[in-house]
PDB file of N, CA, C and O in Angstrom:
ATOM      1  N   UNK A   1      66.079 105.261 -95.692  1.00  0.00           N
ATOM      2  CA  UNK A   1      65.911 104.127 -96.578  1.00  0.00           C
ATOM      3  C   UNK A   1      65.753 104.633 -98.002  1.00  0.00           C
ATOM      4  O   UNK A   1      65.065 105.577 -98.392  1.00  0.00           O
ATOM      5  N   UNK A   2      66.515 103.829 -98.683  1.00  0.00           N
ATOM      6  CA  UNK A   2      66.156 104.191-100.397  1.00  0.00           C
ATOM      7  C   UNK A   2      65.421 104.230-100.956  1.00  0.00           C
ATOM      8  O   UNK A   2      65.035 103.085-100.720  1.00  0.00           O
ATOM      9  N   UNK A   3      64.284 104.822-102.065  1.00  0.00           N
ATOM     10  CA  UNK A   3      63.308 104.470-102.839  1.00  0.00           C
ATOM     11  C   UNK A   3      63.421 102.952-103.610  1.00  0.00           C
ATOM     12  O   UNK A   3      62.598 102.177-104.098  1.00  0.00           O
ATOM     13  N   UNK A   4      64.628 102.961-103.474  1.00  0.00           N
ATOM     14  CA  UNK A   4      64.844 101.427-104.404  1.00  0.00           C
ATOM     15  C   UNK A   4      63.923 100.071-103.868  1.00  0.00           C
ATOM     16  O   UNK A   4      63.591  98.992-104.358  1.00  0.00           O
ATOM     17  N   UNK A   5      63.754 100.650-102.812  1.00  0.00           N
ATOM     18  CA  UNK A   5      62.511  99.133-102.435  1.00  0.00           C
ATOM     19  C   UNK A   5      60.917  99.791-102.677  1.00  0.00           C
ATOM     20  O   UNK A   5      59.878  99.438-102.120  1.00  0.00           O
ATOM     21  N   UNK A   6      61.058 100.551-103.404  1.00  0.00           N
ATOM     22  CA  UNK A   6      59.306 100.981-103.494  1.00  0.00           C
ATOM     23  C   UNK A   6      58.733  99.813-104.161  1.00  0.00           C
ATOM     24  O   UNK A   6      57.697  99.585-103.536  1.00  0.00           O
ATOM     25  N   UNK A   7      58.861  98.903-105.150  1.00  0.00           N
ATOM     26  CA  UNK A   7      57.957  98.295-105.835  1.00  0.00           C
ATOM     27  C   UNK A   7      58.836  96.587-104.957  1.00  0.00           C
ATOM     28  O   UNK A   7      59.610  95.871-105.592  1.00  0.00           O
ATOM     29  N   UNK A   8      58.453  96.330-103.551  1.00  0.00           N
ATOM     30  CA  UNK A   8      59.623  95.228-102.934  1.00  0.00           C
ATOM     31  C   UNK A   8      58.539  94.340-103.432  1.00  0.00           C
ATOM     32  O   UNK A   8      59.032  93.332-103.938  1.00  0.00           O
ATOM     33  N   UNK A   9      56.820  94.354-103.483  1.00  0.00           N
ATOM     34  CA  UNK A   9      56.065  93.108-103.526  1.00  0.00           C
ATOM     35  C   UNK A   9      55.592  93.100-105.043  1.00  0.00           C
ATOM     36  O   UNK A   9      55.324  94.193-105.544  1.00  0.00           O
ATOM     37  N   UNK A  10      55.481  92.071-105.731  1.00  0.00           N
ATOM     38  CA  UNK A  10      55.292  91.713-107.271  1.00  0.00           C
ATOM     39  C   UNK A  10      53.812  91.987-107.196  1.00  0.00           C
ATOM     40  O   UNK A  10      53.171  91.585-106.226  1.00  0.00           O
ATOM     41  N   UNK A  11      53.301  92.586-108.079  1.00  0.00           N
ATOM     42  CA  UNK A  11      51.598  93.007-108.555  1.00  0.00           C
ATOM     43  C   UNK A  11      50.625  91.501-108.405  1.00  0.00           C
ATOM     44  O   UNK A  11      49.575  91.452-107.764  1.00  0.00           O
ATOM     45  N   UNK A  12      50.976  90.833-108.826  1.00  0.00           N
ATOM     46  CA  UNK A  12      50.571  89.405-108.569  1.00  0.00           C
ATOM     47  C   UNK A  12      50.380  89.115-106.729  1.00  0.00           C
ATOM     48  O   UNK A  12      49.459  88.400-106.333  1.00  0.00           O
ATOM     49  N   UNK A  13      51.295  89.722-105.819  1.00  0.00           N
ATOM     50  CA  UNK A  13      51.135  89.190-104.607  1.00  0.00           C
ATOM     51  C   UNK A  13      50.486  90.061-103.997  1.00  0.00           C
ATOM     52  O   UNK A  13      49.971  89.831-102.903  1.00  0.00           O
ATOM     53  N   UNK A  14      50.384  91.510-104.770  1.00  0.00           N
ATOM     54  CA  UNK A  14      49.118  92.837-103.924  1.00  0.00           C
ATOM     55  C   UNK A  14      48.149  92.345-104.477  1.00  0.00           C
ATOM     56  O   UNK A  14      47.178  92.500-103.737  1.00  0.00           O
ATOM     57  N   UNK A  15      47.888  91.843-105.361  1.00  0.00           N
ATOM     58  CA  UNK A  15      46.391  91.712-106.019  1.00  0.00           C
ATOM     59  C   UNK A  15      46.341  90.533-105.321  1.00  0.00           C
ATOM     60  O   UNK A  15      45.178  90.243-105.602  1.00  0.00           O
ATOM     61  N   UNK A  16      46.622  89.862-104.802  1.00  0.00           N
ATOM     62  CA  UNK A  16      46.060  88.303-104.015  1.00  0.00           C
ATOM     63  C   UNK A  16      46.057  88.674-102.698  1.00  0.00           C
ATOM     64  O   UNK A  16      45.175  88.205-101.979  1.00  0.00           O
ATOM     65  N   UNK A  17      46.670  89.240-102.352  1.00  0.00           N
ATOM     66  CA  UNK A  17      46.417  89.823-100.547  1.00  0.00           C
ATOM     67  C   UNK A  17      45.284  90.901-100.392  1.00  0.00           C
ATOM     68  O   UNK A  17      44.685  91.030 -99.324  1.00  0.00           O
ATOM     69  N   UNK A  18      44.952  91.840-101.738  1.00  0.00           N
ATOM     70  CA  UNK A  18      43.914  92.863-101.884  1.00  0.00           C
ATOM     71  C   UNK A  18      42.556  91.775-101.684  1.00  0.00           C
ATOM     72  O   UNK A  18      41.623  91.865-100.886  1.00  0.00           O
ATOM     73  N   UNK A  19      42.779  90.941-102.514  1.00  0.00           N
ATOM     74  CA  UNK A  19      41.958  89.998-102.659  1.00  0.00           C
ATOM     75  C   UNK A  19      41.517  89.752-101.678  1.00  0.00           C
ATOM     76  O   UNK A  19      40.341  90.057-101.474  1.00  0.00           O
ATOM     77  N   UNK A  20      42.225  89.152-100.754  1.00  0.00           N
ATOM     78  CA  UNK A  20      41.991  88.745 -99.183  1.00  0.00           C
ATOM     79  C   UNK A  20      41.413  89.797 -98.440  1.00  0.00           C
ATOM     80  O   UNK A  20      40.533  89.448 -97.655  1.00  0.00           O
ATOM     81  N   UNK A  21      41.762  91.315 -98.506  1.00  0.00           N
ATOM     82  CA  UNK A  21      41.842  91.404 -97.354  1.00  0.00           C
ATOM     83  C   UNK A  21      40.081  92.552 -98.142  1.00  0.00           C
ATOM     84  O   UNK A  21      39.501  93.479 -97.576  1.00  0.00           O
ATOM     85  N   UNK A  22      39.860  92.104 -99.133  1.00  0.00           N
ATOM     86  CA  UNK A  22      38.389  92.762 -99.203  1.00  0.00           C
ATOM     87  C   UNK A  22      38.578  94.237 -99.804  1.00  0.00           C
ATOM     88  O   UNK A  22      37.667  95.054 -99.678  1.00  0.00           O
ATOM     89  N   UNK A  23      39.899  94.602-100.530  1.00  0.00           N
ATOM     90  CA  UNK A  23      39.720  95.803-101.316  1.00  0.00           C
ATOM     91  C   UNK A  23      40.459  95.871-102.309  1.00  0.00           C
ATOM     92  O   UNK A  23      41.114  96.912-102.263  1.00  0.00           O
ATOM     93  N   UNK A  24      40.740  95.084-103.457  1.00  0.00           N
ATOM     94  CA  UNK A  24      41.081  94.789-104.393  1.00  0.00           C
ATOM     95  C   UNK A  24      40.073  95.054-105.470  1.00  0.00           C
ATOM     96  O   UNK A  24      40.585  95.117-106.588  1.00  0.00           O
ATOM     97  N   UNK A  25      38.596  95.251-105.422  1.00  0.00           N
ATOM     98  CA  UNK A  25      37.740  95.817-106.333  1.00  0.00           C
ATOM     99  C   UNK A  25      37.880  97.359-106.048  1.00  0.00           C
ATOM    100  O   UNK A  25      37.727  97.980-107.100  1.00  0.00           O
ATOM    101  N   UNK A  26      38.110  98.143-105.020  1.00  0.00           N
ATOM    102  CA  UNK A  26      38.889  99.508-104.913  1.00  0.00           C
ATOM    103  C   UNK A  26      39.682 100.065-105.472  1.00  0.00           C
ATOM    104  O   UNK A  26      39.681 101.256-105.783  1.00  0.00           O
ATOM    105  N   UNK A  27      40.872  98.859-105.779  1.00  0.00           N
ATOM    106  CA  UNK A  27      42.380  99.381-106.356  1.00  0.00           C
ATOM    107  C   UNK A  27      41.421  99.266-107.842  1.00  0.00           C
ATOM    108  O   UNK A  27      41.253 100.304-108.482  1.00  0.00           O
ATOM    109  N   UNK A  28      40.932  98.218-108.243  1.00  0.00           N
ATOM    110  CA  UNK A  28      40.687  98.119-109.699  1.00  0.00           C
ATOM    111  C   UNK A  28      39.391  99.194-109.897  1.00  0.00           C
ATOM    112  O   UNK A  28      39.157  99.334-111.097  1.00  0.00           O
ATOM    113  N   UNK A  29      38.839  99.679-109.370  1.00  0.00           N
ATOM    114  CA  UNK A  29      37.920 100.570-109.656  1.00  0.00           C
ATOM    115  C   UNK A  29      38.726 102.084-109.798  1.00  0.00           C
ATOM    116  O   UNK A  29      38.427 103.095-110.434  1.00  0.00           O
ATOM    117  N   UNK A  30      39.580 101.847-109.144  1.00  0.00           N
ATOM    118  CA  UNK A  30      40.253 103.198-108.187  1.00  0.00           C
ATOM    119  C   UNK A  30      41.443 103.122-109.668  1.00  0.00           C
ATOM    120  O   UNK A  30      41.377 104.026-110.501  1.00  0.00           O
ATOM    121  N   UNK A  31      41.826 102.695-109.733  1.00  0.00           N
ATOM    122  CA  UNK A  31      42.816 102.152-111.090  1.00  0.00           C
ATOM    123  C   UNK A  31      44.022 102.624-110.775  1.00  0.00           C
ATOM    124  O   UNK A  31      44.696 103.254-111.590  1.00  0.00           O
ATOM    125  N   UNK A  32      44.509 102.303-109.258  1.00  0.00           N
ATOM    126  CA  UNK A  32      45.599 102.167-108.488  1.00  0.00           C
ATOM    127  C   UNK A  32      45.420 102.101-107.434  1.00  0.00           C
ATOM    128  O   UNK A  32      44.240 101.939-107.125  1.00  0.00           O
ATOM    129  N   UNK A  33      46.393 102.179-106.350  1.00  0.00           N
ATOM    130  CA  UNK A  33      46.257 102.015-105.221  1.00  0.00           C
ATOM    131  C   UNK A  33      46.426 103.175-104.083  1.00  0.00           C
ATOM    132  O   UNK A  33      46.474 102.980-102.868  1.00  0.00           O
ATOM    133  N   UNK A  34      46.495 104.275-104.678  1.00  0.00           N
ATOM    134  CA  UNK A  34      47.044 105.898-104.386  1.00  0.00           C
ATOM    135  C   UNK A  34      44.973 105.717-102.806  1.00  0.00           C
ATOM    136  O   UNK A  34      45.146 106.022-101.626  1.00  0.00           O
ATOM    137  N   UNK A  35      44.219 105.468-103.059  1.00  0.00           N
ATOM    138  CA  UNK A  35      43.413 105.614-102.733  1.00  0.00           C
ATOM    139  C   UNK A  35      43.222 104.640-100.899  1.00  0.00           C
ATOM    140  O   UNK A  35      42.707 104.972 -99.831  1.00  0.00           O
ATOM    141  N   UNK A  36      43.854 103.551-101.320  1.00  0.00           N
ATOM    142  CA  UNK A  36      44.123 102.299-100.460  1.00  0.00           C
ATOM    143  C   UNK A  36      44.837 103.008 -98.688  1.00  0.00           C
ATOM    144  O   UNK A  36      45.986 103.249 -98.318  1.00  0.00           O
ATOM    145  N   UNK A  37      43.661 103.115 -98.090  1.00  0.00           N
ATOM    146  CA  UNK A  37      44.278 103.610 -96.579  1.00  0.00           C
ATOM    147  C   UNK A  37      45.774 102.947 -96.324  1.00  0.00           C
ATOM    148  O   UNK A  37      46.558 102.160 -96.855  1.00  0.00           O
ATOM    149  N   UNK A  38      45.671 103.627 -95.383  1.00  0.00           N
ATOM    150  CA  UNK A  38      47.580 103.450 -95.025  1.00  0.00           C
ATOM    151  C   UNK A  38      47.429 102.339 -93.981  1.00  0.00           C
ATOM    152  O   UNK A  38      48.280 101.458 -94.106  1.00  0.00           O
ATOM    153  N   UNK A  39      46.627 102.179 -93.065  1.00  0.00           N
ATOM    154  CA  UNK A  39      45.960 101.196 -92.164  1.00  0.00           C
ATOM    155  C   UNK A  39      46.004  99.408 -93.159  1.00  0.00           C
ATOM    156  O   UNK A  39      46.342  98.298 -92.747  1.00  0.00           O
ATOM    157  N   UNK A  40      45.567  99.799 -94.360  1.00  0.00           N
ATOM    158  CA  UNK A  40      44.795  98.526 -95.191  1.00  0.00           C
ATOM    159  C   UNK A  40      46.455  98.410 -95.873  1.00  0.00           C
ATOM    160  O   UNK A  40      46.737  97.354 -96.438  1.00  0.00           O
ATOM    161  N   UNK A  41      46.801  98.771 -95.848  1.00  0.00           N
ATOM    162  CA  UNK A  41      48.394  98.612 -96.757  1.00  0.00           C
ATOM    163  C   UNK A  41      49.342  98.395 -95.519  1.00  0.00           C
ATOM    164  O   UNK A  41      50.422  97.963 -95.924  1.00  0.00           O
ATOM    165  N   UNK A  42      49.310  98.580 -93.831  1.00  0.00           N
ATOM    166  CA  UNK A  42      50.090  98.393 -93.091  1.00  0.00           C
ATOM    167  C   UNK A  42      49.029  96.551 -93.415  1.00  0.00           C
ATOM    168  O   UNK A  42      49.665  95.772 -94.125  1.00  0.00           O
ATOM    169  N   UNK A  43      48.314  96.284 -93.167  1.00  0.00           N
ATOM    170  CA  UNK A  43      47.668  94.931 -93.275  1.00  0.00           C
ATOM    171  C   UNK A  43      48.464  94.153 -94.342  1.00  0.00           C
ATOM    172  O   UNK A  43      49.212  93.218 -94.057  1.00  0.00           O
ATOM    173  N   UNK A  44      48.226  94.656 -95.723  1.00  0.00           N
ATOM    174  CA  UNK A  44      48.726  94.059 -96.702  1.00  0.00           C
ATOM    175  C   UNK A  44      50.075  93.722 -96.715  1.00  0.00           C
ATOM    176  O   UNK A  44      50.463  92.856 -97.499  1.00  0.00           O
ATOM    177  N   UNK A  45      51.346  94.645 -95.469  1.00  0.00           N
ATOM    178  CA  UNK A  45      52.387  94.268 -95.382  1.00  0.00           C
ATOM    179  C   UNK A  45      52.530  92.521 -94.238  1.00  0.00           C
ATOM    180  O   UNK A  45      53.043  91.438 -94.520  1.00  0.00           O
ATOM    181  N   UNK A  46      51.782  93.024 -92.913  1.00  0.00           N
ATOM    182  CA  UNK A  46      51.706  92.023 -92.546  1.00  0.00           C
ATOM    183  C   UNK A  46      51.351  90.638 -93.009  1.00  0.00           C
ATOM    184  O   UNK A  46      51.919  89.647 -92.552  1.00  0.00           O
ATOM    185  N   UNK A  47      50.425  90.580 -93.902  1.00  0.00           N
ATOM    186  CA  UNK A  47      50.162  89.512 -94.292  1.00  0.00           C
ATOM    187  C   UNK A  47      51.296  89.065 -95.556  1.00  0.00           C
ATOM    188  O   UNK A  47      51.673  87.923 -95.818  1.00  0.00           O
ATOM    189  N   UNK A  48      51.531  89.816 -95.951  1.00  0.00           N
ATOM    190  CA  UNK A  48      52.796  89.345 -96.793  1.00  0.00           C
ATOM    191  C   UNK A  48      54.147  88.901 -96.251  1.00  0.00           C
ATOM    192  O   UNK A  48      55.021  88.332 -96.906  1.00  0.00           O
ATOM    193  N   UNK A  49      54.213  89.317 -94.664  1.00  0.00           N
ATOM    194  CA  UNK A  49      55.600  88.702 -94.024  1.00  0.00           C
ATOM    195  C   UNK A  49      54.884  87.285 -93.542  1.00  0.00           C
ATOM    196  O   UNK A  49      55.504  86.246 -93.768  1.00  0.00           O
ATOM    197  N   UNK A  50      53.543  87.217 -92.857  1.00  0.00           N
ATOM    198  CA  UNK A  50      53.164  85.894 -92.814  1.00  0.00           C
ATOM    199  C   UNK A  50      53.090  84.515 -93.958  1.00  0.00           C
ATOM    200  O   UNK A  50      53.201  83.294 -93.848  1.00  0.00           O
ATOM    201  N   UNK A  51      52.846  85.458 -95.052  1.00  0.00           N
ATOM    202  CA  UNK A  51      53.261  84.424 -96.462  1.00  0.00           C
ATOM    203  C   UNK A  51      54.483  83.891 -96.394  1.00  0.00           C
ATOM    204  O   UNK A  51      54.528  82.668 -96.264  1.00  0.00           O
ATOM    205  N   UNK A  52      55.891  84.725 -96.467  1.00  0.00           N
ATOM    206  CA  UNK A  52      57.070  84.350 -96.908  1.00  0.00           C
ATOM    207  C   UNK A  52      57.269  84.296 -95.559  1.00  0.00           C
ATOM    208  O   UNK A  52      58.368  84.839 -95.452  1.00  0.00           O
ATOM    209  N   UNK A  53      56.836  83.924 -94.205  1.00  0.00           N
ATOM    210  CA  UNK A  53      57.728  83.288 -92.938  1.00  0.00           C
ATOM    211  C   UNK A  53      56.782  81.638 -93.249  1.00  0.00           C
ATOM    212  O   UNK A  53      57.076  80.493 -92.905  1.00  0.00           O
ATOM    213  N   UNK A  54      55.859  82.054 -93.854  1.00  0.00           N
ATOM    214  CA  UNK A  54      55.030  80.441 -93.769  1.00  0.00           C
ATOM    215  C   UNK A  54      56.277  79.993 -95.061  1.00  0.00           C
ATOM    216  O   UNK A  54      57.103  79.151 -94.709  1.00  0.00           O
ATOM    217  N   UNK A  55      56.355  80.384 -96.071  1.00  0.00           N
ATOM    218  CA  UNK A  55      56.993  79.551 -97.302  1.00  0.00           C
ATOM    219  C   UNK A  55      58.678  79.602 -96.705  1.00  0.00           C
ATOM    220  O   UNK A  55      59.569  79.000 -97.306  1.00  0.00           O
ATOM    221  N   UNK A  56      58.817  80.030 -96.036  1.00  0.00           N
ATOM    222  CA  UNK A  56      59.972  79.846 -95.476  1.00  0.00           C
ATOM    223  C   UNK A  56      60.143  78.749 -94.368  1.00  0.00           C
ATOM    224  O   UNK A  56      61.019  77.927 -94.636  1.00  0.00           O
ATOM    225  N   UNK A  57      59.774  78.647 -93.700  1.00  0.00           N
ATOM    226  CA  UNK A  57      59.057  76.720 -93.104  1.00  0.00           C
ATOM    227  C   UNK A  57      59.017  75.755 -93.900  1.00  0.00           C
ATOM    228  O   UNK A  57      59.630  74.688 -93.865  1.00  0.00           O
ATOM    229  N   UNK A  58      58.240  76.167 -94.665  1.00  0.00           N
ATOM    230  CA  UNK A  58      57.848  74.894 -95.953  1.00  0.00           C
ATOM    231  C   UNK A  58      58.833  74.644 -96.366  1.00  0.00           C
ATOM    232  O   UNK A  58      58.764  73.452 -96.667  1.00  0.00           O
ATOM    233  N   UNK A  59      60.375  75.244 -96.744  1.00  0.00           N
ATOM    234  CA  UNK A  59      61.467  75.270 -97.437  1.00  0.00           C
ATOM    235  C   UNK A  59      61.957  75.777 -98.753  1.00  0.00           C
ATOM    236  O   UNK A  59      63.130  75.601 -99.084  1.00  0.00           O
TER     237      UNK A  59
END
């Protein structure tokens, strides 16, 4: 796979799922996300396919 999908989710939709998922004062303390387990970022993917399969219903 290409690097070209490294940045696939907009900063706006990690910082609202960080939000959620309880480590978003980490990334901002941390002053990136280099720190963010690989476990908590496999999360942050899931919940981001549950976003866009829900807004994908909605229409």
């Amino acid at each position: 796979m290409s690097n070209n999908r490294k940045n696939a989710m907009s900063n706006e939709l990690k910082e609202e799922i960080a939000k959620e998922l309880g480590v978003y004062n980490q990334v901002k303390q941390d002053g990136g996300w280099g720190n963010v387990s690989s476990k908590t970022c496999g999360n942050m993917v899931t919940k981001a396919i549950e976003i866009a399969n829900r807004a994908a219903q909605n229409g």
